[in-house]
C-alpha positions in Angstrom: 35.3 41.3 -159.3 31.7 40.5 -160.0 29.1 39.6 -157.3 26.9 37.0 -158.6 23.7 36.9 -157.4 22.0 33.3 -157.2 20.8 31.7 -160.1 17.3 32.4 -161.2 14.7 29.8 -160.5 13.4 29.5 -164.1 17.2 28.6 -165.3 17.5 26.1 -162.4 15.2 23.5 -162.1 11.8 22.8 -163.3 8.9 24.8 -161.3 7.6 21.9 -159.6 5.5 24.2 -156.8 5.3 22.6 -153.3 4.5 18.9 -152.5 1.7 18.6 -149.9 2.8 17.9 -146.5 3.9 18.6 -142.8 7.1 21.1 -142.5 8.7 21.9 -139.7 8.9 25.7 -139.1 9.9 26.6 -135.4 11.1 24.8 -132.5 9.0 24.8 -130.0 11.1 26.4 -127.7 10.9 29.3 -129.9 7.2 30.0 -130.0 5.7 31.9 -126.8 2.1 33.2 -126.2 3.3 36.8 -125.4 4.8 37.7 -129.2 4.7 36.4 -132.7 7.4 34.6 -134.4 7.5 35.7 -137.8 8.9 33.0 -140.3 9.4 33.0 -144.1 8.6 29.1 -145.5 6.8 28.0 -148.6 7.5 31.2 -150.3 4.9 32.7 -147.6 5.3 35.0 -145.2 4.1 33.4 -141.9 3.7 33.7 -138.1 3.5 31.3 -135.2 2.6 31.7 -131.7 0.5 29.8 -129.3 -3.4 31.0 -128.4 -4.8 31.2 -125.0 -4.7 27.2 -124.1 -1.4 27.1 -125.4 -1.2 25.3 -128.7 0.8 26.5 -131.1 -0.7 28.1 -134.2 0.8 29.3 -137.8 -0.9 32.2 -139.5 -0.2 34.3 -142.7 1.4 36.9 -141.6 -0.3 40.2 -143.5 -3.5 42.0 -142.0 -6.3 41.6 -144.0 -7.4 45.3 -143.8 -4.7 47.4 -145.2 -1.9 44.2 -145.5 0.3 45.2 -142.5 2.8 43.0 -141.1 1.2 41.7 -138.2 4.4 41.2 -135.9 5.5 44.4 -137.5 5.3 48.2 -135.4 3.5 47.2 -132.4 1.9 44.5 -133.2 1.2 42.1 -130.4 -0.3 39.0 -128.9 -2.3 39.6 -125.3 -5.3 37.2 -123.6 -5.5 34.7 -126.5 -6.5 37.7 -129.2 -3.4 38.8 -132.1 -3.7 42.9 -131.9 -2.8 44.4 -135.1 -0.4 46.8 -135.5 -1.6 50.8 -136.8 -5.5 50.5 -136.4 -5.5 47.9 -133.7 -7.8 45.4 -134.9 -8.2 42.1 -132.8 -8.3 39.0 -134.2 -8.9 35.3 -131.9 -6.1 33.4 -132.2 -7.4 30.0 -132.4 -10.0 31.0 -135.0 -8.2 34.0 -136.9 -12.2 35.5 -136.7 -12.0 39.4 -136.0 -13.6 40.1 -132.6 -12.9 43.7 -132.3 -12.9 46.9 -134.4 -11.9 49.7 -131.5 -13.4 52.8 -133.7 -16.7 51.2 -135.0 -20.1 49.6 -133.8 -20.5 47.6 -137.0 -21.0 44.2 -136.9 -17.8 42.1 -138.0 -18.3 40.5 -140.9 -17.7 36.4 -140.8 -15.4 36.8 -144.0 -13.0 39.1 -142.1 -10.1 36.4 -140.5 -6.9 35.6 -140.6 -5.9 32.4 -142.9 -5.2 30.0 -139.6 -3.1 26.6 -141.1 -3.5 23.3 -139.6 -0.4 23.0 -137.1 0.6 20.6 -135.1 3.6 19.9 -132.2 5.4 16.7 -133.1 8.5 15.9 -130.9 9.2 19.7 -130.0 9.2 20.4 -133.5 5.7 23.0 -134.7 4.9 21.7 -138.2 2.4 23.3 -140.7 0.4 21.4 -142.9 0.8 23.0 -146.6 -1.9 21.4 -149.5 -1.2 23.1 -153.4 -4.7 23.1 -153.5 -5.8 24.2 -149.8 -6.8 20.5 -149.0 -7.4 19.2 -145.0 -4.5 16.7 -143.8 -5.0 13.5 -144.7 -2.2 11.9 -142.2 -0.5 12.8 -139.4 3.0 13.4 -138.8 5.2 11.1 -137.7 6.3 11.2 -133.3 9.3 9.4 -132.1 7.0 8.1 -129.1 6.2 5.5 -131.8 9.7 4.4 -131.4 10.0 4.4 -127.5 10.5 1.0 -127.4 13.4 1.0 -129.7 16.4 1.6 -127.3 18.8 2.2 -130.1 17.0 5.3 -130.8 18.0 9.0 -130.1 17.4 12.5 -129.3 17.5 14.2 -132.5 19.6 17.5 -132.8 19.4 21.2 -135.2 21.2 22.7 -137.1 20.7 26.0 -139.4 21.7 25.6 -142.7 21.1 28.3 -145.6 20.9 27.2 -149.1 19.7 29.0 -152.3 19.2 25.5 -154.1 15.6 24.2 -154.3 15.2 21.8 -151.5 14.0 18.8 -153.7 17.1 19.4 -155.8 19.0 18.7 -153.1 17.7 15.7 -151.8 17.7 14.5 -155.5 21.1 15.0 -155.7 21.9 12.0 -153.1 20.8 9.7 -155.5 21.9 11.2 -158.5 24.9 8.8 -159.3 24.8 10.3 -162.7 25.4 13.9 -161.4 28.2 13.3 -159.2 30.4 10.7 -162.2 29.9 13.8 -164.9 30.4 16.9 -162.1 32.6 15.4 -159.9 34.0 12.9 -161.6 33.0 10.4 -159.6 35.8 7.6 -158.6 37.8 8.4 -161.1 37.0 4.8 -163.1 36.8 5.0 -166.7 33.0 3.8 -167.6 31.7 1.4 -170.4 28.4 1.9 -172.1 27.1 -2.3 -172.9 24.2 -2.3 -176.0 20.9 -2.6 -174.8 18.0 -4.8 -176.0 14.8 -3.7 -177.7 13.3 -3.9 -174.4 15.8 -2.1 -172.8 17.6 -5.2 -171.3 21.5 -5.6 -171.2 22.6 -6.8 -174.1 25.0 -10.0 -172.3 26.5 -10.8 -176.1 28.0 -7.4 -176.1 28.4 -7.4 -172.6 31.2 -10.3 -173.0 32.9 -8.2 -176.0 33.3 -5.5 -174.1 34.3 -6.3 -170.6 36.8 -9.3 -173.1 38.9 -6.5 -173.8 39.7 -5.0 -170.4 40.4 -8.7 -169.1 43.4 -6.8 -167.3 41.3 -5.1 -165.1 38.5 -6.1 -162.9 35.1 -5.4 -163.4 32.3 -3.1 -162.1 28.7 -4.1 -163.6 25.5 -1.7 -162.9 22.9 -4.5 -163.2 19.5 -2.5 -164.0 16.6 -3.6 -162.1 14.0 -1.6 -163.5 15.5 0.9 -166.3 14.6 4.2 -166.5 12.0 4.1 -169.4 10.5 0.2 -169.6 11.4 -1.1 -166.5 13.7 -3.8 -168.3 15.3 -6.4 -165.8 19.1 -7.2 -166.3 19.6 -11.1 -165.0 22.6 -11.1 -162.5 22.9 -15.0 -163.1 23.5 -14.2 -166.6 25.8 -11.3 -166.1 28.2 -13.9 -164.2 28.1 -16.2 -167.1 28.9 -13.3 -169.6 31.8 -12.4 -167.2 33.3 -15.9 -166.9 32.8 -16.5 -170.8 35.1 -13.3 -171.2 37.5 -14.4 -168.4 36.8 -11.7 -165.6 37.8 -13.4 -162.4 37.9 -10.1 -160.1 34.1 -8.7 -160.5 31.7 -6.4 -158.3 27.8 -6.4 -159.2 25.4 -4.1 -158.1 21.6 -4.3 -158.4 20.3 -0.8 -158.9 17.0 -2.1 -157.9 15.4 1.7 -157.1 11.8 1.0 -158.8 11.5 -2.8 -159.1 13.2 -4.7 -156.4 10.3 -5.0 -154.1 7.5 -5.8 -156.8 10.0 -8.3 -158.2 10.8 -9.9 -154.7 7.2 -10.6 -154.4 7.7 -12.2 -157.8 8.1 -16.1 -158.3 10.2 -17.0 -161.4 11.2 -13.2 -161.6 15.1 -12.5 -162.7 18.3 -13.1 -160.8 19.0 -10.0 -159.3 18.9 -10.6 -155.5 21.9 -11.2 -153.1 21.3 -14.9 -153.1 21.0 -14.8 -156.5 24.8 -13.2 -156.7 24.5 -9.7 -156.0 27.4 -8.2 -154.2 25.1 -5.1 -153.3 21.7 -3.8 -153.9 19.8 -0.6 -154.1 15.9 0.3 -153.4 14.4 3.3 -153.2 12.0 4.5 -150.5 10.2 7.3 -152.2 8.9 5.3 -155.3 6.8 2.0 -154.7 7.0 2.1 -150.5 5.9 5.7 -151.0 7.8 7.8 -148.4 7.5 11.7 -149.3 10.8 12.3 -148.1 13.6 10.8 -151.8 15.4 8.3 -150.0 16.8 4.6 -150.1 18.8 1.4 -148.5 21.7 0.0 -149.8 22.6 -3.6 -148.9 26.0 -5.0 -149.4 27.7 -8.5 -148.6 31.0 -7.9 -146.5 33.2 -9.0 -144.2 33.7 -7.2 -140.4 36.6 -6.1 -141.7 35.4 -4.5 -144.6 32.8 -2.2 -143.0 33.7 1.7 -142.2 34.6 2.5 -139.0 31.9 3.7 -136.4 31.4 7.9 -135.8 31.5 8.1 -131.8 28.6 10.7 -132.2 26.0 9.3 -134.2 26.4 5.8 -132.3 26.7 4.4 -135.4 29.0 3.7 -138.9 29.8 5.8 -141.2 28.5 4.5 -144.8 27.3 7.9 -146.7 29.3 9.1 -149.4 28.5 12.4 -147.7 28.9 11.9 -144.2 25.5 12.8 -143.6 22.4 11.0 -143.3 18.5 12.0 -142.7 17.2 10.3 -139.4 13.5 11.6 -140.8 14.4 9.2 -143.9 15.2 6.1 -141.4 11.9 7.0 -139.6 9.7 6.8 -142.7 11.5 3.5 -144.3 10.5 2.0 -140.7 7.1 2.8 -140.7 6.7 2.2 -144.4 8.3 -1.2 -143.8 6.1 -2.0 -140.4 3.4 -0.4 -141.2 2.2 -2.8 -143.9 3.6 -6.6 -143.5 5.3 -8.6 -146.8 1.8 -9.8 -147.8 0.5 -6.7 -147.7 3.3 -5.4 -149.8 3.0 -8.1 -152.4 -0.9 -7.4 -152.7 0.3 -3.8 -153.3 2.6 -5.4 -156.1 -0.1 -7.5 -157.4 -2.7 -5.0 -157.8 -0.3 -2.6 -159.5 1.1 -5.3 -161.9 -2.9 -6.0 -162.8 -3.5 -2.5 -163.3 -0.3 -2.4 -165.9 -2.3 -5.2 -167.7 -5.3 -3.6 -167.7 -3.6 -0.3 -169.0 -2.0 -2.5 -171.8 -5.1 -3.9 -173.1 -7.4 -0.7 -173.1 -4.8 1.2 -175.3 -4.0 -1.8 -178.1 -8.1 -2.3 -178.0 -8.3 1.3 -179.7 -5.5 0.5 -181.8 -2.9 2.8 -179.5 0.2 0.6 -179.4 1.1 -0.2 -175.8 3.6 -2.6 -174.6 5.3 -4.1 -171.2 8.0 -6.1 -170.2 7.3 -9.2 -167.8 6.4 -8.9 -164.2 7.0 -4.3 -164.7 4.3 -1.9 -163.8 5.6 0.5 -166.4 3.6 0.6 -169.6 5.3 1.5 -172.9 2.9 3.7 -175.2 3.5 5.7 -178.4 3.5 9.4 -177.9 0.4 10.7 -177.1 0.0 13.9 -179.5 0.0 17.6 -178.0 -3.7 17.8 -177.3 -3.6 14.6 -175.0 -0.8 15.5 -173.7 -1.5 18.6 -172.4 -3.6 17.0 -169.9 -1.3 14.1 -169.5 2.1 15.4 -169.4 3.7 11.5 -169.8 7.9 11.2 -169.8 9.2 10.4 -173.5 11.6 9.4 -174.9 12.3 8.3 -178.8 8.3 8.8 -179.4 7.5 6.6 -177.0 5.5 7.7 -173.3 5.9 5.6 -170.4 3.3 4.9 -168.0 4.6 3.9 -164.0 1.2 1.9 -162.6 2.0 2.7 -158.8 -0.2 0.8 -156.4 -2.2 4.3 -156.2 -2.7 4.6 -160.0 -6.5 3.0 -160.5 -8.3 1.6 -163.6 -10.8 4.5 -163.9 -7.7 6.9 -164.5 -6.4 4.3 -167.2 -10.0 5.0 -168.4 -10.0 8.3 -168.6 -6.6 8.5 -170.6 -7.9 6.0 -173.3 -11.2 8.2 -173.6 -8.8 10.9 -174.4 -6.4 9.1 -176.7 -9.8 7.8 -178.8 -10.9 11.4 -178.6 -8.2 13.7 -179.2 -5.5 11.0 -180.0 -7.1 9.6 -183.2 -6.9 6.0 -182.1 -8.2 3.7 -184.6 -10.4 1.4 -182.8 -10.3 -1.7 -184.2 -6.9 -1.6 -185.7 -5.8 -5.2 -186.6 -3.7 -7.1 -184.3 -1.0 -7.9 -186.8 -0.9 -4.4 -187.4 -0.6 -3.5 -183.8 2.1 -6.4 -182.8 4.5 -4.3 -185.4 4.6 -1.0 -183.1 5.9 -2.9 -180.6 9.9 -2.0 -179.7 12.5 -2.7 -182.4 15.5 -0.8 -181.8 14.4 2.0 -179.8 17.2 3.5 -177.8 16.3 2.8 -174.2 
């Protein structure tokens, strides 16, 4: 039989590097001021240990005089100063400067140190900050002692789990409802695709032809809040009238509301897509406009006591993951994302993004680029900028059109700069008419 090895990262999964951050790399029962703890994260060899006042501290882990493993041989850690194995170099360990060469009289030069990270101790956990581009922390970690007056809170637990699969892969794969109906086959319900509109919204004529010939069988509907590639809005209102026009009296209808839901809640006259509105259940995403670095997201669902899954004696709490798991980090960072800034705060956020999305919309038909959004959606619609631009802005596409997300963090300057290049390198036509332009906007594109 064949051993395979595991798969390649270049046939796996995009190379997407490392996203800035604090990681966790030791317990802190683990790291001692008498010995290094060497530690492979980040695709680096590290070590962490704790200098003379005790705080811990992660270092690379290779001698920067002849690249020697520095908790290799006889390496060691004595009085605050890491002593390198071989030649015996010392080195402070709250500075990484070299303090001592034992067979030479020449002065130290500054440049000779060890590459010291910025490390902190966060509820016994030592994390290392990590930057792609070697960039100072600009937040600190999250500490349960932020939570001490939440009873309902508990001691987190470890485990040690080895995976070859790239770690944002995996958490992608939570939330990949896509990946788990084609690999897995998901619940084993045959699926119907409904026509879309120009703008990407559900088509509810064809919804009713469709759904009207499995009156037999109840129905599931995936109401879109905020597709993929416009950010078109399906109205939930209207898919209940589409389902009573074709006779479906036993219906479900989810609001997959990852992207838009909270911009649209902040919304008046948006779409029907809410509970009240006649949702049975409703999905947002934490990681895309609340901004937690960790992919995550809240489900909300209207049922009975009766209907909800029973309660797991050692998590305190019920079970309602399809995977029995769940991330207590993710639940720390919706709270703080969700306390942190208040509901007018959020809407603000909304507003301003929403404002940029116009802005963005107007500089690109004003040089004659056609640009397009639906109502209320910080996505912008563009055609396909051409190699040159895009090389600098590598924009998602689909069907020759580029899509632009106006997050609360994208600004108007950045929206400049892309228009300067587009005018530039694009060949925009400034100027273009408007008759002209209002043609380029959607007709049948395949959303």
């Amino acid at each position: 039989m064949i051993a395979l090895q595991p798969i390649p990262m270049k046939y796996r999964s995009r190379d997407l590097g490392f996203p800035k951050g604090w990681y966790a790399v030791a317990d802190s029962a683990e790291v001692t001021g008498t010995a290094m703890l060497p530690v492979n994260y980040l695709d680096q060899q590290l070590i962490v240990y704790r200098d003379a006042n005790g705080r811990a501290q992660v270092a690379d882990a290779y001698c920067p005089h002849m690249g020697a493993h520095l908790a290799s041989h006889d390496g060691c850690i004595t009085d605050g100063r890491i002593v390198f194995p071989f030649h015996k170099w010392s080195f402070d360990a709250t500075s990484g400067q070299c303090v001592n060469i034992p067979y030479t009289k020449i002065m130290v030069p500054p440049s000779v140190k060890l590459t010291i990270h910025p490390t902190c101790e966060v509820d016994d956990i030592v994390m290392m900050w990590y930057h792609p581009k070697g960039e100072a922390p600009d937040y600190e970690p999250f500490s349960r002692s932020q939570l001490n007056t939440e009873a309902s809170w508990v001691l987190h637990s470890t485990k040690d789990l080895v995976s070859t699969c790239p770690f944002q892969d995996l958490f992608e794969n939570l939330f990949d409802t896509a990946h788990v109906q084609q690999l897995h086959g998901g619940v084993g319900l045959p699926t119907i695709v409904v026509a879309s509109s120009a703008t990407g919204e559900i088509d509810y004529d064809d919804l009713v032809r469709q759904v009207g010939r499995h009156r037999s069988r109840p129905a599931i509907v995936v109401a879109n809040i905020g597709t993929t590639m416009p950010e078109a809005v399906d109205d939930v209102t209207a898919i209940h009238h589409a389902l009573d026009a074709a006779g479906i009296t036993h219906r479900y209808v989810h609001s997959d509301a990852a992207l838009a839901g909270i911009p649209l809640a902040t919304v008046a006259g948006r779409p029907a897509f809410d509970l009240a509105d006649g949702a049975d259940s409703i999905s947002v995403s934490g990681h895309k406009f609340l901004g937690t670095p960790l992919v995550c997201g809240v489900v909300l669902a209207r049922r009975g006591p009766g209907e909800l899954a029973p309660t797991v004696d050692y998590i305190g709490s019920r079970d309602t993951t399809i995977s029995g798991s769940r991330s207590g980090l993710a639940a720390a960072m919706l709270w703080h994302a969700t306390h942190s800034i208040d509901a007018t705060g959020h809407a603000e956020r909304a507003r301003h993004a929403r404002d940029t999305a116009r802005y963005a919309v107007g500089r690109l038909t004003s040089i004659g680029w056609p640009a397009w959004r639906n109502p209320h959606a910080l996505t912008v619609i563009l055609r396909r900028p051409p190699a040159a631009v895009a090389a600098r802005w590598p924009l998602p596409a689909s069907g020759g059109w580029s899509h632009i997300v106006c997050m609360p963090g994208v600004t108007a300057a950045q929206i400049d700069d892309l228009v300067h290049d587009l005018l530039h390198l694009g060949h925009a036509r400034r100027g273009e008419p408007a008759a002209r332009r209002a043609a380029a906007t959607p007709t049948g594109i395949p959303w």
